[in-house]
DOTORBA-667620 format. One line per 8 residues: number of its first residue (from 1); their letters; for each residue x, y, z of C-alpha. Coordinates in pm, 1 decimal, decimal comma, m for minus. Layout:
NUM = a = X Y Z; ...;
//
This chain:
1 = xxxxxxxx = 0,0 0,0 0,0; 112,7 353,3 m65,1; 39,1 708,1 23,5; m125,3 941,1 m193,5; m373,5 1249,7 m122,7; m687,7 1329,7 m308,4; m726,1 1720,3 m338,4; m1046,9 1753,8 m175,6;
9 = xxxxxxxx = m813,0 1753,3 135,9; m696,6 2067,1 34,5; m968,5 2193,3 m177,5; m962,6 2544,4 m174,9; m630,5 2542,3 m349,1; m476,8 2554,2 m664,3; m375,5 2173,0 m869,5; m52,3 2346,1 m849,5;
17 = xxxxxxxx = m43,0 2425,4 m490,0; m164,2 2059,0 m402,8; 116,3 1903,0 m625,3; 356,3 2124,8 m392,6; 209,3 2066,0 m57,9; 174,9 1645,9 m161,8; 580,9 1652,1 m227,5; 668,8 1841,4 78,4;
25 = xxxxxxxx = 423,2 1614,3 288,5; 618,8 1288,3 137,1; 302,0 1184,8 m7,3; 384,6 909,0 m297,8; 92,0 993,3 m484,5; m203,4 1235,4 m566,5; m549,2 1202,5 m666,6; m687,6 1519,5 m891,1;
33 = xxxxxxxx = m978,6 1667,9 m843,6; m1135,5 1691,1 m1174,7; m1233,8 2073,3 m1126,6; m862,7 2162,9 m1009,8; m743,6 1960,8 m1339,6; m966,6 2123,1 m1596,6; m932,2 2477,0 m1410,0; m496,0 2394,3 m1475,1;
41 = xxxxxxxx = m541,4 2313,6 m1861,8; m763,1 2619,5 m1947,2; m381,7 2764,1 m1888,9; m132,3 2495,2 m1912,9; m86,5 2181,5 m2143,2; m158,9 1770,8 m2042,3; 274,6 1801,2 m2101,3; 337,6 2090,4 m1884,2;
49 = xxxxxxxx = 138,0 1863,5 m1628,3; 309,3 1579,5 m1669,0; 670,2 1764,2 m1601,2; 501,2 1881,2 m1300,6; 417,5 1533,5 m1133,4; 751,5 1430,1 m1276,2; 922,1 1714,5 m1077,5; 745,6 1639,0 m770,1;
57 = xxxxxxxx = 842,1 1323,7 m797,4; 443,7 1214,4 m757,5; 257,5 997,7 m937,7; m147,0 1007,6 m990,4; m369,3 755,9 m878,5; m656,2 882,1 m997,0; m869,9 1104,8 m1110,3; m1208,2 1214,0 m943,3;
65 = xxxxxxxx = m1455,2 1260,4 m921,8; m1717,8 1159,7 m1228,1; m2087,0 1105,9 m1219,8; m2180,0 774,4 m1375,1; m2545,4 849,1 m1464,3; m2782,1 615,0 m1559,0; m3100,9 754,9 m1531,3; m3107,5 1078,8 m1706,9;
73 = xxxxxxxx = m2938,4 1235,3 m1950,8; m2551,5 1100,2 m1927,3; m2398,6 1267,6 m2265,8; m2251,2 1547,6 m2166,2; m2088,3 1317,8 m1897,0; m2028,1 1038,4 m2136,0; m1811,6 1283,1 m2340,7; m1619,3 1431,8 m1999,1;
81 = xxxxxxxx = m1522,6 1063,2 m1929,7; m1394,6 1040,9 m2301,6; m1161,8 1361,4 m2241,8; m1033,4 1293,1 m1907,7; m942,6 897,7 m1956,4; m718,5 1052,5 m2289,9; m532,6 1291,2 m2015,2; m527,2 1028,9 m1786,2;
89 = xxxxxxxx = m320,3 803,2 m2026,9; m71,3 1081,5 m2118,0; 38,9 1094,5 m1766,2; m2,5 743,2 m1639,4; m287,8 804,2 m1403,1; m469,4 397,9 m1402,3; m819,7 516,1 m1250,0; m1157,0 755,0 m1317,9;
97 = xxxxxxxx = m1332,4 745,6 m979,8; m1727,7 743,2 m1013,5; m2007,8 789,4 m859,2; m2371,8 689,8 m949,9; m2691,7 859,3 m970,4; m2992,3 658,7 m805,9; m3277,9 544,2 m1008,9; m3684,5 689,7 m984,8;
105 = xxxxxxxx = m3887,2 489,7 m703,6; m4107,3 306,0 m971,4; m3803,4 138,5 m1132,2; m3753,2 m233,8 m1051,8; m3431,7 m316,7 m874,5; m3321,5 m589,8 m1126,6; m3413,6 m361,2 m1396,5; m3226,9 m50,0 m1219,2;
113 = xxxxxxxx = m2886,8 m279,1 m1168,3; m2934,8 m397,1 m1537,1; m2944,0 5,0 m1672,1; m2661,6 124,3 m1450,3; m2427,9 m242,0 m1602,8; m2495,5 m97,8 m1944,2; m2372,0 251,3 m1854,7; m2099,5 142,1 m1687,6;
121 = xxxxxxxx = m2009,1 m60,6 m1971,5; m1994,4 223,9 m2184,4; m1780,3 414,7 m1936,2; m1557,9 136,4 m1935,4; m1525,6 101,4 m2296,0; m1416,4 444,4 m2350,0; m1178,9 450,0 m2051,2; m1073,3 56,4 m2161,4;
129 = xxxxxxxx = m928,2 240,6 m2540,3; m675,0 454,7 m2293,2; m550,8 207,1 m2068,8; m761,6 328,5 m1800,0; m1029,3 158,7 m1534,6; m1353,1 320,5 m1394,1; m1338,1 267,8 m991,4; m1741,5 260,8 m876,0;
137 = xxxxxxxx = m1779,7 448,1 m544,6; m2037,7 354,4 m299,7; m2142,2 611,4 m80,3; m2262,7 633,6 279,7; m2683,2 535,4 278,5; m2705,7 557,5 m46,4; m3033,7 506,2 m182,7; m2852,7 257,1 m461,6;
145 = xxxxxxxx = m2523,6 192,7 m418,0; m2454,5 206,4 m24,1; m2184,1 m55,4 m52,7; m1954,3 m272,8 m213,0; m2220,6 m546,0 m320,5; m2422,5 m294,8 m468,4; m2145,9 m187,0 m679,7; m2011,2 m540,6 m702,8;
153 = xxxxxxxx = m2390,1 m645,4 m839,5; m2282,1 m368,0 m1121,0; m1972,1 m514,5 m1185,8; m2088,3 m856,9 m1276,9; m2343,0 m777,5 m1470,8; m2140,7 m544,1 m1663,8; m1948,8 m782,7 m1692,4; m1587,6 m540,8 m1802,8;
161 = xxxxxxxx = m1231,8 m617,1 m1730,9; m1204,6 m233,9 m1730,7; m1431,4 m155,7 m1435,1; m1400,0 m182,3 m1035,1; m1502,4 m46,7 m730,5; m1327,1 190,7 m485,8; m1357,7 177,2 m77,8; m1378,5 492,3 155,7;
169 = xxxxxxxx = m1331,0 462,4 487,8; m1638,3 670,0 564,0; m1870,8 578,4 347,5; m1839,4 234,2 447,5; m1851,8 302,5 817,5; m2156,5 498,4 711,1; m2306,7 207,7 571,5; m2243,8 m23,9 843,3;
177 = xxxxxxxx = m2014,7 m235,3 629,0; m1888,7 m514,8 785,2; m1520,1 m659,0 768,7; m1652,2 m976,6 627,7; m1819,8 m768,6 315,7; m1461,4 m589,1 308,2; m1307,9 m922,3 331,1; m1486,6 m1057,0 17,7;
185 = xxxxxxxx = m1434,5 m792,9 m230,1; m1247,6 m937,8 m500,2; m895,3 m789,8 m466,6; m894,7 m691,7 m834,2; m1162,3 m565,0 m864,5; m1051,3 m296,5 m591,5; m904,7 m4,2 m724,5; m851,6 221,5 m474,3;
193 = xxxxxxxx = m914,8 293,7 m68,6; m1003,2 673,6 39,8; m857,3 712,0 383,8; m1050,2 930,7 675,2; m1192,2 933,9 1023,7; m1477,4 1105,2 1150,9; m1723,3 1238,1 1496,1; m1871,3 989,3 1679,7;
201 = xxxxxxxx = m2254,9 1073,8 1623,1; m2571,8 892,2 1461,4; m2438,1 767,8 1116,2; m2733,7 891,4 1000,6; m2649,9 1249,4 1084,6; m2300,8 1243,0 928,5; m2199,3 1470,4 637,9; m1851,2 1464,5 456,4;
209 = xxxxxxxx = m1778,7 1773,0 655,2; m1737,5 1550,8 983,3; m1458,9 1411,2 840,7; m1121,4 1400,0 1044,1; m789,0 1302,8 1032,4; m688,1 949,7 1054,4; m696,1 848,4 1426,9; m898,6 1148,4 1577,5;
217 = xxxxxxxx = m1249,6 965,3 1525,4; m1454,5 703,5 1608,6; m1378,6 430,1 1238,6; m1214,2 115,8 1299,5; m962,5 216,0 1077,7; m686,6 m75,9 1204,8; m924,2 m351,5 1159,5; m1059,8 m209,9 856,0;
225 = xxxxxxxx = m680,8 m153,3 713,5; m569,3 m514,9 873,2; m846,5 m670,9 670,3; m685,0 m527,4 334,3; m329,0 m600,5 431,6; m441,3 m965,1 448,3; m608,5 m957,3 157,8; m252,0 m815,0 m41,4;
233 = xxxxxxxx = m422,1 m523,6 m145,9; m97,2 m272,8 m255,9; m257,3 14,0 m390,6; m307,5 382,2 m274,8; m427,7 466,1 46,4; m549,5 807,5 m35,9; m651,9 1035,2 219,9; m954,9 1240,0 140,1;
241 = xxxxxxxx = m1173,7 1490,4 361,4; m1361,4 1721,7 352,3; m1335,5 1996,1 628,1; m1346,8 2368,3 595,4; m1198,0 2424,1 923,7; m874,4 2256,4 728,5; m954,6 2380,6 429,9; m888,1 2748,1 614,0;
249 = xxxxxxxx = m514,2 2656,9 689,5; m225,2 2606,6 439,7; m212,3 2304,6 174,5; 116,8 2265,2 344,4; 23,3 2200,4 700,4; m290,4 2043,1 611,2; m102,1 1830,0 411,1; 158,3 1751,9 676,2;
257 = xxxxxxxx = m84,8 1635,8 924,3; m256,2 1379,4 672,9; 61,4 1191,6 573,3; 182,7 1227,1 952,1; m197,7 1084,4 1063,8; m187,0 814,2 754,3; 184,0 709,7 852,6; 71,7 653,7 1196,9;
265 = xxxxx = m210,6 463,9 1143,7; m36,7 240,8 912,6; 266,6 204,5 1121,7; m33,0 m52,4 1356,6; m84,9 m264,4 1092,0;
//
């Protein structure tokens, strides 16, 4: 497993700035958000990018994040998931991190999982011509796809070497996940592991902006992190919250207390 940082950590800032704070952190890896990326190329080329990361000595696990939409109108995000899987081939980045819209009430379940498989084939297919994977992510209550076997129902129906799923740390302790649902996720089909803490209150009361650093909450993030260890999982462990009391210091120190809170947590394992 390695460290990486998404930018919503630091979201008020610059691609640029979050590229510099990542370095200085010792962070192996970044994820981009997709605003922050398409705000940098209305100025600046996919190649000045690339000498960026390559100066930073960083590498990109993914970018995120996407809407996978599949019932309403999905073209103009059909087309945004064309453009970014070609950028994310010209600088090695291996992932396009999704999330799902939920289908109408009068829809039947078999029928909804059956839509959303064909859209996320067609994701998959266009990112698949780049080198590039789509990473489904669950999120916390979700009206559709709460979990990893929601996603994972998806996935086989789809049935798409170039699609996966993605695990946060608290959207799945949002969910009530259990260890033995993290347990059975088929390692390749996980792509990537969002990092995080959070308050203790009511689950059902959470918002992203409870989010904390690693180890100043209430998620079982050793057990949850032991499970993936002994399943060999050696991708990113990218640390993503959202918090605008650290959003209103530095990308440098806020950036310094992930990787210090991520190396410490990992250091149990």
């Amino acid at each position: 497993m390695y460290s990486c940082i998404n930018g919503a950590t630091t979201m008020p800032y610059t691609l640029e700035q979050d590229l510099e704070a990542a370095a200085k952190a010792g962070f192996e890896a970044v994820e981009i958000w997709s605003r922050k990326l398409d705000t940098y190329l209305e100025t600046h080329s996919v190649e000045a990018l690339k000498e960026l990361l390559d100066q930073h000595q960083l590498k990109v696990a993914s970018f995120c994040p996407y809407s996978l939409v599949g019932f309403s109108d999905n073209r103009g995000h059909i087309i945004s998931i064309r453009k970014a899987a070609e950028i994310a081939e010209a600088i090695a980045c291996p992932v396009l991190l999704v999330c799902a819209d939920a289908p109408p009430g009068e829809i039947d379940l078999d029928d909804a999982y059956d839509a959303m498989a064909n859209v996320a084939s067609t994701y998959a297919d266009m990112a698949e011509d780049y080198g590039v994977k789509i990473a489904i992510e669950p999120l916390g209550r979700h009206p559709f796809i709460p979990g990893p076997e929601e996603a994972l129902e998806i996935i086989d129906r789809a049935e798409h070497e170039a699609l996966g799923l993605m695990m946060d740390t608290f959207h799945y302790y949002k969910s009530d996940i259990s260890l033995d649902t993290i347990r059975n996720i088929p390692l390749e089909h996980l792509l990537i592991v969002h990092v995080n803490d959070c308050e203790d209150l009511p689950k059902e009361d959470l918002t992203d902006q409870h989010r904390l650093h690693m180890g100043e909450g209430v998620i079982p993030l050793h057990e949850m992190l032991s499970v993936l260890k002994e399943k060999g999982y050696e991708g990113a462990l990218s640390v993503e919250i959202f918090r605008e009391a650290y959003w209103q210091q530095d990308p440098g120190s806020v950036s310094i207390a992930a990787k210090g809170a991520l190396d410490r947590t990992v250091a149990t394992l």
